[in-house]
N, C-alpha and C positions, 0 to 999 in steps of 0.2 A: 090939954087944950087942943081943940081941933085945927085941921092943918087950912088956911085958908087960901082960895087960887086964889091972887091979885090979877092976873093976866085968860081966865078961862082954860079951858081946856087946850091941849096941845094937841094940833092937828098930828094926825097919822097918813105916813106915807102907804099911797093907794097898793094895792098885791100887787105883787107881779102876774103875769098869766103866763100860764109856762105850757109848753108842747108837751105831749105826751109819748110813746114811744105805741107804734103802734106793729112791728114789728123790732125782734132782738134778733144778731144772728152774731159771727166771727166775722173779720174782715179775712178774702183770701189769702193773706202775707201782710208784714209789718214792715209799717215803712221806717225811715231814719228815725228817731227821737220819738216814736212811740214806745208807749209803758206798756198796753194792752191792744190785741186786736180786739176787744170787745165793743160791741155799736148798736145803734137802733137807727130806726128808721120814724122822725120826729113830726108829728101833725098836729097845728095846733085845734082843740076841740069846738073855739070859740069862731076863727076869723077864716078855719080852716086852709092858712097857709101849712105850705110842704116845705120842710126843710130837709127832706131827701135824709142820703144815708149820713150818721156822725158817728164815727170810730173814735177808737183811742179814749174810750170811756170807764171807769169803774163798775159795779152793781149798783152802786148807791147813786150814782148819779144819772144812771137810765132808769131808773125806777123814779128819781127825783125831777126828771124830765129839764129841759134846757126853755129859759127866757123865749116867749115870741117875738121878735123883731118888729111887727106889723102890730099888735096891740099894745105894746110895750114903746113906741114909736116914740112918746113926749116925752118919757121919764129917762134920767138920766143922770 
C-alpha cells in the first residue's frame, strides 16, 4: 500500500553558507588549550565578509570552511 502524506511535504532547513579558506598557514606558537596551530584565513564567497585569521583548526574543517555570520544572520 503506498505511503500517504496527510500533512504535505516537510519543509527543509535552508544551507548554511559557509566561508571558505582562502589562505592555510601554521599559527607562530600555540596558545593555552589549543590542539593544533593549524588555521586559515576565512572569506565568505557570497557577502564577501572577512573573517580574518582562525586557528586551532583540524584539515577537515579548513577544507569544510566555518558558518558566515553575515548570511547565516536569521537562522539559528
Amino acid at each position: 500500500m503506498p505511503r500517504v502524506d496527510l500533512f504535505g511535504p516537510v519543509p527543509r532547513k535552508p544551507r548554511r553558507v559557509m566561508m571558505h579558506a582562502v589562505d592555510i598557514g601554521q599559527a607562530p606558537g600555540m596558545m593555552p588549550g589549543w590542539t593544533s596551530a593549524k588555521g586559515g584565513k576565512f572569506v565568505c564567497r557570497r557577502c564577501g565578509h572577512d573573517a580574518g585569521w582562525l586557528f586551532d583548526m583540524t584539515d577537515t574543517e579548513i577544507r569544510r570552511g566555518v558558518p558566515c555570520p553575515v548570511c547565516n544572520e536569521g537562522e539559528g
